[in-house]
N, C-alpha and C positions, 0 to 999 in steps of 0.2 A: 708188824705194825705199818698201817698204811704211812707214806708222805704227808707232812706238814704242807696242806695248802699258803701258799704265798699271797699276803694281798700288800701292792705294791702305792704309796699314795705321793703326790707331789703336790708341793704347797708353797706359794708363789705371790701370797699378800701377809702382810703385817697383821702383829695381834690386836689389832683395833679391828681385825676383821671377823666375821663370824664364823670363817673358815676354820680357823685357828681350833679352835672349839668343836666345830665338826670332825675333822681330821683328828683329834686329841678322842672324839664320843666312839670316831669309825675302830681306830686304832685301840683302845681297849675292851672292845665287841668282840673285836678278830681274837684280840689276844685270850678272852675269857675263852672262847671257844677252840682254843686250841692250833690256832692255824700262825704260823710264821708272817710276822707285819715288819714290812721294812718303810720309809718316810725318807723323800727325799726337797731339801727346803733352795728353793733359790729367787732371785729376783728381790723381792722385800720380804720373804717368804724369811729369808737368816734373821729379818730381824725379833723372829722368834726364839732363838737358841737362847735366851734367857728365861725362859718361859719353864718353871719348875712343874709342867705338867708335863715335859717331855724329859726330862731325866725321870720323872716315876715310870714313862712307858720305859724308857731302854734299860732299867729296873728291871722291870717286868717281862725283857726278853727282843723290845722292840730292836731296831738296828734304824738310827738315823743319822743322815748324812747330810751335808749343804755341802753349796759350789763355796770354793776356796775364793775364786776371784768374787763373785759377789761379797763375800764377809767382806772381805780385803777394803771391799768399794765402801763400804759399809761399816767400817770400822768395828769388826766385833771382835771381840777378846778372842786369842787361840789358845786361851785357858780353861774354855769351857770344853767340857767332854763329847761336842759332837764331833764327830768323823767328817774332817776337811775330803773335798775332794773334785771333783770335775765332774764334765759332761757324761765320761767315759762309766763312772759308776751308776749315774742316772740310768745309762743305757743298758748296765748290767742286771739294775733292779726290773727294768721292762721287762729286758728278754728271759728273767726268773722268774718272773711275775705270774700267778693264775687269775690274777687281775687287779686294773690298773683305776685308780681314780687321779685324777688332775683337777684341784682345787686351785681357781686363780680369778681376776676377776675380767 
C-alpha cells in the first residue's frame, strides 16, 4: 500500500477569522480522502484550541500542535488536548509535509 500523502497547514489568526473554518473544511477533505493531515496553530492562531471542531479532527486521525509560548502569552489552558510545542515541530511538519498551506492574515 502506497504512503499516506501529508498535507501540512498553519494557522496564525483567531476564530473570528474565516480561516479557522477553512483550515477545519481543508482538514476534513484531506482526511476523507485518506491522506495524513497535520495543523500547526501559533500567533492568535492558539486561540483556537477551544474550538470543538478541532478535537473531532484529531478524532478523526488529524495531529495538531501550537507553539507553547504563544498559549503561554495567551493564557490557554494546558488542559486542553493539543500537542504543546515549538518552532522545532513546525519545521518537522514542513519538512514531512507533501504540502504546505499557511493561513494567516
Amino acid at each position: 500500500m502506497a504512503e499516506k500523502r501529508k498535507l501540512s497547514l498553519m494557522l496564525t489568526t483567531s476564530f473570528e477569522n474565516q480561516n479557522t473554518t477553512t483550515v477545519v473544511r481543508l482538514a476534513e477533505a484531506a482526511l476523507r480522502q485518506g491522506h495524513a493531515v497535520e495543523i500547526f496553530m501559533m500567533c492568535d492562531g492558539v486561540l483556537n484550541s477551544y474550538d470543538p471542531r478541532l478535537t473531532d479532527l484529531m478524532e478523526k486521525g488529524a495531529r495538531i500542535a501550537q507553539c507553547e509560548h504563544n498559549a503561554e502569552e495567551r493564557h490557554i489552558s494546558r488542559e486542553i488536548p493539543i500537542e504543546q510545542g515549538s518552532q522545532y515541530i513546525f519545521s518537522t511538519m514542513l519538512d514531512e509535509a507533501d504540502r504546505f498551506v499557511c493561513l494567516n492574515n
